[in-house]
C-alpha positions, 0 to 999 in steps of 0.5 A: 500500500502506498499512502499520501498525506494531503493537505487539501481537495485540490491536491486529492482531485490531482492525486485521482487524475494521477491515478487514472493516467497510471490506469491507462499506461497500465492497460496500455503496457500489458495489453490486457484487462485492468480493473477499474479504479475502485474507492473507499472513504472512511471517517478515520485514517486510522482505521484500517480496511475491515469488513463489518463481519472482522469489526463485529466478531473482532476475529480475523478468520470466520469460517464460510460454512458457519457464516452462510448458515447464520445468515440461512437461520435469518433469512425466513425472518427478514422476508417476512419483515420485508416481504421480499424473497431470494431464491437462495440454493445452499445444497452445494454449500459444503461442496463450494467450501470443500473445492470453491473457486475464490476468484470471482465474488460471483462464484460464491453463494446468494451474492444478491442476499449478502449485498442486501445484508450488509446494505442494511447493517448484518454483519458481513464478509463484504467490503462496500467501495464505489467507483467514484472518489466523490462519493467516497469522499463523502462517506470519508468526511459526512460523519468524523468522530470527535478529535479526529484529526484526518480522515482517508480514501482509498483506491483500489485496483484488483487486476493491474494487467498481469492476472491473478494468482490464488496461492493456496497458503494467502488468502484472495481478494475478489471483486464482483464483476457481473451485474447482478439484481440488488438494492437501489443503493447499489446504484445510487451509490455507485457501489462494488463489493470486495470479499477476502477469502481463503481455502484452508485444510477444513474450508473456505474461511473469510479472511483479514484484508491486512494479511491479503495486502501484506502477501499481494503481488505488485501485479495485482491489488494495488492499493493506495490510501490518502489522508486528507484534514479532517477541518476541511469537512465543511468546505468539501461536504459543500462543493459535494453538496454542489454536484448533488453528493448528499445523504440524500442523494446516496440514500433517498430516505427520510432520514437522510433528507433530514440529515442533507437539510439539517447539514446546509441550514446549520452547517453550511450556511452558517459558514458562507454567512460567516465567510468561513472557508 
């Protein structure tokens, strides 16, 4: 991982460009796929890259068999509460763990079910980027806990032009490329999923996205991180504000209404009143 400390917006939209240009004589030179840039904002820059399943169970390693069951016992409940039903297949579940291909997200069980658990808050083994560093900027700055001095946005690109390797013995970072039916907010957000894996002796286990980067090739999954100020939240929410990057244009709730009116009459406002920049 290569990380940048940024003292400003304008050095972070030079530093995309940057990375789009490096993407593009990437493709060219190997002649081959590329994947595209994929981004991550969150609230700390010391918070490391975990899915909720990693924070919520505080472990490294979850096995998949035991997590697709938690998520199989659920299931009747959330379709009576939501009235919405998925066609999931799980009788060759102990085969996929036994021989599972870890390439490709698609290749695992119910992705659509699991994209709609971690939209609304289960834990899980999914890690949300999405294809604009807009947006994730967004996520970086909309919400910064207290004394925190700067917040990060990551990129990400998974397949660099020269393949992909599936070690045995390291665990695999795969990325869903198919379209597949999912929850508005996956569009409105622009949003890719990411999910880290690794075949074991006794299974597919959900594995620490920091012991994937600290094994990968620098032929595939590069990883950038940039740490921007966290003072500068109100001049960045405004120009996002500006091209319509909101909580409510994210999410197209209430709530999120609520939160997009609340931050322009208290916060913004107030700002350009003041002249605060």
């Amino acid at each position: 991982m290569q990380e940048r400390k940024l003292n400003s917006w304008l050095e972070f939209e030079k530093e995309i460009d940057k990375l789009e240009a490096q993407r593009a004589r990437l493709a060219h030179e190997y002649n081959n796929y590329v994947s595209p840039l994929l981004f991550r904002g969150q609230a700390d820059s010391s918070w490391e890259l975990e899915s909720t399943l990693e924070r919520y169970t505080s472990r490294q390693e979850t096995p998949a068999l035991h997590y697709f069951r938690i998520v199989e016992r659920v299931r009747p409940q959330v379709e009576t509460y939501t009235g919405k039903r998925w066609g999931v297949e799980w009788s060759h579940l102990q085969t996929w763990s036994d021989e599972g291909d870890l390439m490709f997200l698609e290749s695992f069980p119910a992705p659509e079910y699991m994209i709609y658990l971690r939209h609304h808050g289960f834990p899980s083994p999914l890690l949300d980027w999405t294809k604009s560093p807009f947006i994730a900027a967004f996520f970086a700055f909309n919400d910064i806990p207290p004394k925190t001095p700067e917040v990060a946005v990551y990129a990400y690109i998974e397949w660099a032009g020269r393949g992909k390797s599936q070690d045995a013995d390291n665990p695999v970072i795969s990325s869903m490329r198919a379209r597949i039916p999912s929850h508005k907010r996956h569009f409105l957000q622009q949003s890719e999923y990411t999910i880290c894996a690794a075949n074991t002796k006794s299974g597919v286990v959900f594995s620490s996205y920091s012991k994937a980067f600290s094994v990968t090739d620098t032929g595939e999954n590069l990883l950038w991180k940039f740490t921007l100020p966290s003072s500068d939240r109100l001049k960045v929410l405004r120009k996002l504000d500006q091209m319509n990057i909101n909580s409510l244009s994210l999410f197209e709730n209430e709530e999120s209404l609520m939160s997009t009116v609340a931050l322009r009459a208290f916060c913004i406002e107030n700002a350009d009143k003041s002249g605060s920049r």
